[in-house]
C-alpha positions as a Python dict, from the first residue, in 0.01 Angstrom:
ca = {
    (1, 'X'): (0, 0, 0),
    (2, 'X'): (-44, -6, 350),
    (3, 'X'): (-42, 377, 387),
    (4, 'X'): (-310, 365, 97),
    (5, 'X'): (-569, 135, 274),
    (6, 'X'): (-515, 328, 619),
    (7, 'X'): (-566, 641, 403),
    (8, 'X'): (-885, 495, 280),
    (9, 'X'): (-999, 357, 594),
    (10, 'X'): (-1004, 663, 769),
    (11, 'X'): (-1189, 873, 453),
    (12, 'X'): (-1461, 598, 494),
    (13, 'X'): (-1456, 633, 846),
    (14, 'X'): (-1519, 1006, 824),
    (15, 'X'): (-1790, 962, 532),
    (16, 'X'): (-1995, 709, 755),
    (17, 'X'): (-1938, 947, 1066),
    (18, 'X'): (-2117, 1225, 853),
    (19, 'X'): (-2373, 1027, 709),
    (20, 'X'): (-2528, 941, 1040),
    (21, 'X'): (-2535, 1311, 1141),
    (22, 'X'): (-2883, 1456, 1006),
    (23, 'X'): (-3025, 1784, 1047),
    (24, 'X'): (-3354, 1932, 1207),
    (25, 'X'): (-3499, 2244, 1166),
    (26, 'X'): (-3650, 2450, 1482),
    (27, 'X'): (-3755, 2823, 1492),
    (28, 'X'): (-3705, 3026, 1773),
    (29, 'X'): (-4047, 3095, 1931),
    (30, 'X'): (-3969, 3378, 2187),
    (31, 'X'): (-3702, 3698, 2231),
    (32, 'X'): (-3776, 3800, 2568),
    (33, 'X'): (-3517, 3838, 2833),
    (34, 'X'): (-3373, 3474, 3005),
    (35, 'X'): (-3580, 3410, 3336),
    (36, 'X'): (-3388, 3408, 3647),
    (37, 'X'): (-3422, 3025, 3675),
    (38, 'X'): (-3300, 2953, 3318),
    (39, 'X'): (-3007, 3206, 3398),
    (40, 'X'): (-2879, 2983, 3666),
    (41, 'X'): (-2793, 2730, 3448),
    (42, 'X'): (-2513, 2917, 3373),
    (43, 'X'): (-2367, 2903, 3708),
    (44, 'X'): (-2062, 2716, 3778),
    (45, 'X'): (-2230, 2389, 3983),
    (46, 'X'): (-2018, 2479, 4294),
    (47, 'X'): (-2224, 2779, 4332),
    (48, 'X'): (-2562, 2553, 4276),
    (49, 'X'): (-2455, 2324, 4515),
    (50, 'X'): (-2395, 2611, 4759),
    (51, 'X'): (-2750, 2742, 4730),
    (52, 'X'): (-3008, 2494, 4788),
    (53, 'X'): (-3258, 2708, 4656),
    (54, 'X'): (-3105, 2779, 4340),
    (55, 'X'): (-3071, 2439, 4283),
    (56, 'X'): (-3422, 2373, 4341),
    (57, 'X'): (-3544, 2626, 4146),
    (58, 'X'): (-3355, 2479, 3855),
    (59, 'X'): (-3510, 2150, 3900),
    (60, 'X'): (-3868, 2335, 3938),
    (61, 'X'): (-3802, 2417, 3563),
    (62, 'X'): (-3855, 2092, 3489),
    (63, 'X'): (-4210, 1963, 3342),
    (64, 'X'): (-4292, 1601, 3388),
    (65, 'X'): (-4650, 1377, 3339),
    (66, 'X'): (-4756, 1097, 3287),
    (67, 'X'): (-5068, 927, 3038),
    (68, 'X'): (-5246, 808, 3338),
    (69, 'X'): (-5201, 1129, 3557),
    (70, 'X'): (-5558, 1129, 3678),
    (71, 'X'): (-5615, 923, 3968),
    (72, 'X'): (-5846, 623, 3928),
    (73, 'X'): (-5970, 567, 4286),
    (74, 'X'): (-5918, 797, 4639),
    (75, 'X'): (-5728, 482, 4795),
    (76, 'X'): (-5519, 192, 4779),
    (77, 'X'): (-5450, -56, 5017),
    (78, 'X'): (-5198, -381, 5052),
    (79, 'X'): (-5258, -696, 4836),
    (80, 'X'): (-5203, -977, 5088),
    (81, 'X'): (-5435, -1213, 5017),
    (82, 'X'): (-5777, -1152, 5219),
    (83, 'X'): (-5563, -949, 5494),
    (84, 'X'): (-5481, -629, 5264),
    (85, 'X'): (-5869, -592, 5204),
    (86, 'X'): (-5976, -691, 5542),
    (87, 'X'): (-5744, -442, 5726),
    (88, 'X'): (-5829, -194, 5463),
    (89, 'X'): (-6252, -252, 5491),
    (90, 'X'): (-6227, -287, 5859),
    (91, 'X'): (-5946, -119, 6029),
    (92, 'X'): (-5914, 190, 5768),
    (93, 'X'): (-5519, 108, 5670),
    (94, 'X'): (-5440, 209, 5386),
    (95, 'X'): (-5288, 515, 5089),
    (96, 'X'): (-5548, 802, 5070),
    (97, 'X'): (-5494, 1051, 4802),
    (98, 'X'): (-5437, 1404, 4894),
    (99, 'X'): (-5543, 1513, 4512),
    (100, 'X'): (-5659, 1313, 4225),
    (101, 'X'): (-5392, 1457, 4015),
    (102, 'X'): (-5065, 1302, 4010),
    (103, 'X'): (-4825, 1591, 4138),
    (104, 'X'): (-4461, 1726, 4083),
    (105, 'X'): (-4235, 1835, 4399),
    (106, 'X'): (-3926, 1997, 4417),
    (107, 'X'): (-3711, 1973, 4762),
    (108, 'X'): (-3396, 1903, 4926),
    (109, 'X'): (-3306, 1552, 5035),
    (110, 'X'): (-3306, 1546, 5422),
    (111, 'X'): (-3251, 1164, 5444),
    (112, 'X'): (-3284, 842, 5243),
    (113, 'X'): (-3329, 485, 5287),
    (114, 'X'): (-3364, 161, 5137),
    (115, 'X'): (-3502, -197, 5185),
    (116, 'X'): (-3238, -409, 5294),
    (117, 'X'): (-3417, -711, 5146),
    (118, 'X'): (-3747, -771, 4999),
    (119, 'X'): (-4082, -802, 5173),
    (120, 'X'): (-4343, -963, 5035),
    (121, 'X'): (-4372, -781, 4701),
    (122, 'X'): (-4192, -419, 4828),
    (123, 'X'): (-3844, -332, 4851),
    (124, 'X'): (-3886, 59, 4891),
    (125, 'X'): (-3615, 328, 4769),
    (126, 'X'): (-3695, 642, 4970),
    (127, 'X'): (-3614, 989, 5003),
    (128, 'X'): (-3728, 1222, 5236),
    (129, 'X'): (-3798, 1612, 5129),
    (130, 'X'): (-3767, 1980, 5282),
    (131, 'X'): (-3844, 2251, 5076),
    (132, 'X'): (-3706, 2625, 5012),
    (133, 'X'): (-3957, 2716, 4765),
    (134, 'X'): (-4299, 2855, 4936),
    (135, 'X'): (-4511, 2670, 4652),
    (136, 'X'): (-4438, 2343, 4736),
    (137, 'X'): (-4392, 2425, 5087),
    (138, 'X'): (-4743, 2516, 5074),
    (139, 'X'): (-4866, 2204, 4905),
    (140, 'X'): (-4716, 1991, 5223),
    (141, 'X'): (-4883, 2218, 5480),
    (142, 'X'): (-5186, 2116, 5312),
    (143, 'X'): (-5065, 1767, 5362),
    (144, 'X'): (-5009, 1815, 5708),
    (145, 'X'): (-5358, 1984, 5772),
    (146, 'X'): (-5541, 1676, 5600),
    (147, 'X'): (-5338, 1432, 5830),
    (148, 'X'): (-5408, 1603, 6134),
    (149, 'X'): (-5815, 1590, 6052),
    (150, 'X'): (-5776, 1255, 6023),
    (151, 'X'): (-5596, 1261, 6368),
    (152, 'X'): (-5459, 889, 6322),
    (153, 'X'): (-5237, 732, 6532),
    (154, 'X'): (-4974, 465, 6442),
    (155, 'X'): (-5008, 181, 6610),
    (156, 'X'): (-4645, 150, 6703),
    (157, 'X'): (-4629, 356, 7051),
    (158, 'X'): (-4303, 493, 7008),
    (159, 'X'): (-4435, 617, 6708),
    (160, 'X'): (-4753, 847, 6868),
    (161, 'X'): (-4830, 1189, 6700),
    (162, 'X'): (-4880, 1516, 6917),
    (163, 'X'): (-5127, 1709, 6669),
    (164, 'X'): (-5122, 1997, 6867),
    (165, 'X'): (-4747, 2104, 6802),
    (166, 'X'): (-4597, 2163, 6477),
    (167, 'X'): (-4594, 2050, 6181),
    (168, 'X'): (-4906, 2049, 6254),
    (169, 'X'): (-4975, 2453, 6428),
    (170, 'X'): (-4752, 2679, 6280),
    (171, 'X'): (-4701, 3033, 6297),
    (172, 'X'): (-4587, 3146, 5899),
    (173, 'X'): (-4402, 3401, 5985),
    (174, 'X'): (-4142, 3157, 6164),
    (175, 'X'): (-4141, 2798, 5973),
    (176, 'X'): (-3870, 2577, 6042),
    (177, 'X'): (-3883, 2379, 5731),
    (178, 'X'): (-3691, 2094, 5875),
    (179, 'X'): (-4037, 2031, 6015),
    (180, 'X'): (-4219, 1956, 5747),
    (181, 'X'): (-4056, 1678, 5513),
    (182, 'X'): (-4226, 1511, 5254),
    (183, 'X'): (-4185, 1117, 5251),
    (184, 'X'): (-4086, 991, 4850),
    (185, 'X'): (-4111, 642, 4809),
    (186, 'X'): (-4117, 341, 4525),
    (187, 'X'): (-4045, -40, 4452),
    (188, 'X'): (-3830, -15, 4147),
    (189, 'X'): (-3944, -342, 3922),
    (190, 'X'): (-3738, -640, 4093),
    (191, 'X'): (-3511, -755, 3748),
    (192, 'X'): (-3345, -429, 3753),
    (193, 'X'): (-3275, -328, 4117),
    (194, 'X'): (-2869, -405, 4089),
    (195, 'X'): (-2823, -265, 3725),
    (196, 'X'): (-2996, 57, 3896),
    (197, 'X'): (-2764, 46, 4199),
    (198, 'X'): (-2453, 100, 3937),
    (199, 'X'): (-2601, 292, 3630),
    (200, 'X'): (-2876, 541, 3858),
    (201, 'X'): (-2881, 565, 4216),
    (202, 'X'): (-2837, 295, 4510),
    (203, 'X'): (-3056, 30, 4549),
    (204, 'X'): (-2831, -206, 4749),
    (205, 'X'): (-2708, -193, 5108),
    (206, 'X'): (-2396, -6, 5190),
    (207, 'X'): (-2336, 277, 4923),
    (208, 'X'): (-2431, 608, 5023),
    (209, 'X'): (-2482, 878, 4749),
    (210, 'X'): (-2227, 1098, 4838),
    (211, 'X'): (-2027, 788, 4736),
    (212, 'X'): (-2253, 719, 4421),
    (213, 'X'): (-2134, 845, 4108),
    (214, 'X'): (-2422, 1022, 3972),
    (215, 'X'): (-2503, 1242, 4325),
    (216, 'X'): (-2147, 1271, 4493),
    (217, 'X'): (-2342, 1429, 4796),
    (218, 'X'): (-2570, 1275, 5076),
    (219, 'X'): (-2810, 1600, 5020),
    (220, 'X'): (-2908, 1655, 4666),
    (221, 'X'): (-3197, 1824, 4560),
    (222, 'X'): (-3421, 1643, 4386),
    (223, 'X'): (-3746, 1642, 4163),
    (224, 'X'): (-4015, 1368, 4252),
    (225, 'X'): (-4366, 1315, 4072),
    (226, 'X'): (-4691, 1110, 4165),
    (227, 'X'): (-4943, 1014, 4378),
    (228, 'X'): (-4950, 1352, 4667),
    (229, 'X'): (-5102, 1084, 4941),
    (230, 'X'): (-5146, 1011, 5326),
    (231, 'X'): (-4962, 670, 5428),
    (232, 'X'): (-5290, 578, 5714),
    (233, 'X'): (-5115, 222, 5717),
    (234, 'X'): (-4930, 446, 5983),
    (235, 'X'): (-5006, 788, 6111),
    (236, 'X'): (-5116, 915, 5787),
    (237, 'X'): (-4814, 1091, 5741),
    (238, 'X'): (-4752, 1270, 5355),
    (239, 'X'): (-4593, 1070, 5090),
    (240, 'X'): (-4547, 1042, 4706),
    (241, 'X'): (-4628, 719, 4667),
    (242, 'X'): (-4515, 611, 4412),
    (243, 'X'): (-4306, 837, 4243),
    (244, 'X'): (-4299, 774, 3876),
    (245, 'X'): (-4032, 1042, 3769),
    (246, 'X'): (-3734, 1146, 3944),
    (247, 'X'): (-3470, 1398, 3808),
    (248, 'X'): (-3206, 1576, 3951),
    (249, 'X'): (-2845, 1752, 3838),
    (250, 'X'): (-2522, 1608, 3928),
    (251, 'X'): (-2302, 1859, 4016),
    (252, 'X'): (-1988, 1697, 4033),
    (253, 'X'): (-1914, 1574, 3736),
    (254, 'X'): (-1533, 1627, 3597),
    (255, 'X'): (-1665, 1943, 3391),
    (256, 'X'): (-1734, 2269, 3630),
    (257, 'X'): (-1989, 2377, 3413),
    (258, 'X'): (-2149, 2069, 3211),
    (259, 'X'): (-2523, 2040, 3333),
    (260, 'X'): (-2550, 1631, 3356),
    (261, 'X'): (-2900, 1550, 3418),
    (262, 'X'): (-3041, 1223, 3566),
    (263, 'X'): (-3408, 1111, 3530),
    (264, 'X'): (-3565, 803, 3544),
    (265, 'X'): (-3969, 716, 3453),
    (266, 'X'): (-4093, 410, 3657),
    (267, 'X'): (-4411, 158, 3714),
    (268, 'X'): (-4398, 89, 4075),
    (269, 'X'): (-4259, -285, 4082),
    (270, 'X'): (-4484, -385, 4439),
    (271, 'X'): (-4812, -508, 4402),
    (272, 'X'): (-5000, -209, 4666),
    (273, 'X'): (-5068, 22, 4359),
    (274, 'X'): (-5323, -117, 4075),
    (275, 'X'): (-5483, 150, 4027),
    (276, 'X'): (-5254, 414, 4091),
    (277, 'X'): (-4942, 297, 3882),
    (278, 'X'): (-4958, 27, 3633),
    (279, 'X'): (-4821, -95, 3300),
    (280, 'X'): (-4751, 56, 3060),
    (281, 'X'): (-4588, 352, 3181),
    (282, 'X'): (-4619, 617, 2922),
    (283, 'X'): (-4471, 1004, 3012),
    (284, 'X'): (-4265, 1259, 2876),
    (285, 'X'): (-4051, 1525, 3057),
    (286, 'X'): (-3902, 1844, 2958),
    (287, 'X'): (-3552, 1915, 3042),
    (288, 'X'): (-3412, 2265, 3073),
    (289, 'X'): (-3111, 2424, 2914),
    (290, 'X'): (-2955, 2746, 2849),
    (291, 'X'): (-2633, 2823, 2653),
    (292, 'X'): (-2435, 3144, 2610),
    (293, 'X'): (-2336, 3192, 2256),
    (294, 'X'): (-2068, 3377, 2167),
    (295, 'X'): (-2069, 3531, 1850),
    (296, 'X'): (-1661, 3491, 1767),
    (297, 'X'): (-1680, 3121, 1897),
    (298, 'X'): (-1743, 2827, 1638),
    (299, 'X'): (-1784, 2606, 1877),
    (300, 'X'): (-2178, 2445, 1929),
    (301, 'X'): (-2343, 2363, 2201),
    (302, 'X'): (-2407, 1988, 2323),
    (303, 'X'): (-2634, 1741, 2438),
    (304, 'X'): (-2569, 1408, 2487),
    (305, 'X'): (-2779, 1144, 2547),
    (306, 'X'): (-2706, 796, 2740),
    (307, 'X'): (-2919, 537, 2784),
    (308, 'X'): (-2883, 422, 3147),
    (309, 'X'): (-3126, 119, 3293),
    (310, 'X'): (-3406, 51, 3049),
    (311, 'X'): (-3649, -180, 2950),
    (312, 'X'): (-3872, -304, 2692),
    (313, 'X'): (-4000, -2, 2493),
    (314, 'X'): (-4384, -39, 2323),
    (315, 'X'): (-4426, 205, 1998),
    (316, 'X'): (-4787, 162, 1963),
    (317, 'X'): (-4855, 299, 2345),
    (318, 'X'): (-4640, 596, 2251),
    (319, 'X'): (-4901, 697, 1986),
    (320, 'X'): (-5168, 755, 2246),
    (321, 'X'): (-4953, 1065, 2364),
    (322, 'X'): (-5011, 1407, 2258),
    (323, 'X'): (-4677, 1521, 2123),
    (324, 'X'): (-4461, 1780, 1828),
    (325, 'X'): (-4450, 1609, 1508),
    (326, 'X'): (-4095, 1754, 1496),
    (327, 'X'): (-3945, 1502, 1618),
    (328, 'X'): (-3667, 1251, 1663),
    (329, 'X'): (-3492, 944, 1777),
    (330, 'X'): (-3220, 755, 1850),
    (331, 'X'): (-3159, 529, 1598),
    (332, 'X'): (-2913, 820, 1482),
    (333, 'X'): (-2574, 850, 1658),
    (334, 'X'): (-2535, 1214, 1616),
    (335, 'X'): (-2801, 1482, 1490),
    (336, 'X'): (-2721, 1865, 1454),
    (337, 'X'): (-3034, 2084, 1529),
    (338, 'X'): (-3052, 2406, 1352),
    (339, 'X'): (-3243, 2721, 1537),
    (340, 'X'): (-3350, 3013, 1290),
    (341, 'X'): (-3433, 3307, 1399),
    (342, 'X'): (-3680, 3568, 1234),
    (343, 'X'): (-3366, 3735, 1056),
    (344, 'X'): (-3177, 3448, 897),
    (345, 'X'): (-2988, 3385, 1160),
    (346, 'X'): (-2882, 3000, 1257),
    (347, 'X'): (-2794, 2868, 1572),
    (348, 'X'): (-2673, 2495, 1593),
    (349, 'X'): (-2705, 2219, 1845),
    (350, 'X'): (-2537, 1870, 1802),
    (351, 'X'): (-2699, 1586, 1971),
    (352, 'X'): (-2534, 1321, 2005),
    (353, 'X'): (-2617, 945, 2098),
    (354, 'X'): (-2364, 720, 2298),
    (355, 'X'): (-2538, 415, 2207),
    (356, 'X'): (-2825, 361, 1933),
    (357, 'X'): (-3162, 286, 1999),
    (358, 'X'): (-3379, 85, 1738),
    (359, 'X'): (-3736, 216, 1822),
    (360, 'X'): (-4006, 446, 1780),
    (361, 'X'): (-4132, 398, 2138),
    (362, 'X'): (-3894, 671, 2250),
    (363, 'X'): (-3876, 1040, 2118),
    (364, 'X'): (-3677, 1345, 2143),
    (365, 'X'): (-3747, 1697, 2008),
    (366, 'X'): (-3703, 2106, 2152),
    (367, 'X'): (-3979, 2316, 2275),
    (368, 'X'): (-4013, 2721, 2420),
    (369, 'X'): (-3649, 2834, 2238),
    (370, 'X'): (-3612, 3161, 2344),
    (371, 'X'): (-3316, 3385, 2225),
    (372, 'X'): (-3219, 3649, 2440),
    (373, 'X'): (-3014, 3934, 2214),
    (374, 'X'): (-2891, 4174, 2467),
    (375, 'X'): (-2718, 3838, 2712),
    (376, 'X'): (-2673, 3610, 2443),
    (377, 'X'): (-2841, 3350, 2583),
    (378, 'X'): (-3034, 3066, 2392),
    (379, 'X'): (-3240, 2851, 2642),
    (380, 'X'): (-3562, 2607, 2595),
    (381, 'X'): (-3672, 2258, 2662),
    (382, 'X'): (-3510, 1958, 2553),
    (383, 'X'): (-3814, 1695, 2574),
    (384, 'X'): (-3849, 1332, 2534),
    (385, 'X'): (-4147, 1037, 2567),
    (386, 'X'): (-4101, 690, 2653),
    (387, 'X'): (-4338, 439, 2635),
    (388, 'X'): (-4176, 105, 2808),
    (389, 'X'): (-4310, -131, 3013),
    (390, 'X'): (-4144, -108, 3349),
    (391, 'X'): (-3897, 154, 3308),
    (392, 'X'): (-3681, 421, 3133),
    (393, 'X'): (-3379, 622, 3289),
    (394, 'X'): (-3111, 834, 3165),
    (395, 'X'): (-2829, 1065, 3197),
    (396, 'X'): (-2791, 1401, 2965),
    (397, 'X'): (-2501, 1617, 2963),
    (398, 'X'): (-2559, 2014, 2847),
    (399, 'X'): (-2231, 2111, 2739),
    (400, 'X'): (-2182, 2479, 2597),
}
């Protein structure tokens, strides 16, 4: 009897297991040959965390916006009472914004910092940039040009600027990007600071990321998008402030080859950004993979998906975003994808869900499949849109 109810038990078990698994349907929409970028995926991650500017170009991949990406005003100042405006309408201190587009940049952290405790409403989680790739490179010269019009000076004297030496001259030929770093900074909202410390990235005094879990070195390369501004509460020195996505790979994970992805979407939790950054926070990002598929192997592809640090997610804002109508969620545990080709031929993803979500107000689906005959090499987008109030992050493991 007992042998019969264990027997039973574990049919069941298997029955419910393939119950939650559904299917969706995806065509393949390209059969060109796998970009050099995509191809990197397929490195082992020692040799992306060798090359800087592999790694970054691997990150560049990576498409991220936001609802409110336009700008609603050239500048924000501090919201301390009467003194944030006065020092803003009198004295000039404040953010100026470099474009009125909220922008994406790729780099190389050179340094990072934190608040050690909070200050009126800001407790700042920064990362400083350099960059290998010339685009972006070329975005912070303009950055540097527009400060040195401005010619500000901080009003800290150890802190003077000598616009007449680089960053601010430069000869193009010779650029010592060490020069030219890019200042990344946010207030993640104040309820979730420690449960980011442990699930996302360090938030609290005395952890460095080479010993955090999801970085494992003190110079990752990372992607950052926002406000492209001038900080002229000081020198006017280049910032994104606030970033409002992050993402970057961790390459040491216990798999040489698994791609695990971490990327968080944020409303900056300070009160200095009304009109940049401001709930709800509504984006979606798409994530790069590429998987070599061997004919003789049975095996599919992964993706799985775990919830990290979230908050409260709102369905009806998620409506207002232009996205596929083939898509899904996670109220599934596990979901197989099937990829057709023009000839019959299926290709199968599983996706699978560590932990169920019960809304609408966050959605996955694939975009840009391309299948590459002569390398065998299936690659595309894995997207998702969040609508939540403060915040949304995540970790996704690509597993061929």
């Amino acid at each position: 009897m007992k042998h019969l109810f264990l027997l039973l038990l574990i049919t069941v078990s298997a029955h419910l297991s393939f119950s939650q698994t559904t299917q969706i349907a995806y065509k393949i929409s390209s059969y060109g040959t796998t970009g050099k970028a995509f191809k990197n995926l397929l490195l082992s991650n020692a040799a992306i965390e060798d090359n800087d500017t592999i790694n970054e170009e691997i990150l560049d991949l990576v498409n991220p916006m936001v609802l409110d990406s336009v700008l609603g005003r050239k500048k924000e100042h501090h919201q301390l009472f009467l003194v944030g405006w006065l020092i803003h309408a009198f004295g000039d201190y404040n953010w100026r914004a470099v474009s009125m587009v909220k922008e994406k940049f790729v780099g190389t952290v050179r340094r990072d910092s934190r608040s050690g405790e909070e200050e009126f409403t800001e407790y700042d989680i920064n990362f400083d940039l350099n960059f290998h790739l010339k685009k972006y490179l070329n975005r912070v010269f303009n950055s540097y040009d527009t400060q040195k019009n401005y010619h500000r000076q901080d009003f800290r004297p150890k802190h003077r600027t000598n616009y007449s030496a680089p960053p601010f001259t430069r000869d193009t030929n010779d650029i010592d990007i060490q020069r030219y770093r890019l200042h990344c900074e946010m207030t993640p909202p104040a309820p979730f600071r420690v449960q980011l410390h442990y699930l996302f990235y360090p938030t609290q005094p005395g952890l460095s990321l080479k010993d955090h879990p999801n970085f494992g070195t003190d110079h990752p390369s990372m992607g950052f998008y926002g406000p492209n501004c001038l900080d002229c509460n000081h020198n006017c020195h280049p910032e994104v402030h606030p970033y409002e996505w992050t993402w970057w790979l961790n390459l040491h994970g216990t798999d040489p080859q698994a791609k695990i992805w971490l990327t968080g979407l944020f409303c900056e939790g300070s009160n200095r950004f009304r009109h940049w950054s401001h709930e709800p926070k509504v984006g979606k990002i798409a994530i790069p993979f590429a998987f070599a598929i061997n004919d003789n192997n049975n095996i599919n592809p992964t993706i799985t998906v775990e919830h990290l640090v979230i908050n409260k997610f709102l369905e009806r804002e998620l409506r207002n975003l232009n996205i596929t109508d083939t898509t899904f969620d996670s109220r599934i545990e596990n979901r197989l994808i099937i990829i057709n080709d023009n000839n019959g031929v299926q290709y199968n993803i599983k996706i699978s869900f560590k932990s169920i979500l019960l809304t609408q107000g966050l959605k996955y689906w694939l975009s840009d499949i391309n299948w590459d005959a002569q390398n065998h090499i299936l690659s595309g987008y894995f997207n998702f849109a969040a609508a939540v109030k403060e915040l949304y992050t995540t970790r996704l493991i690509f597993k061929n």
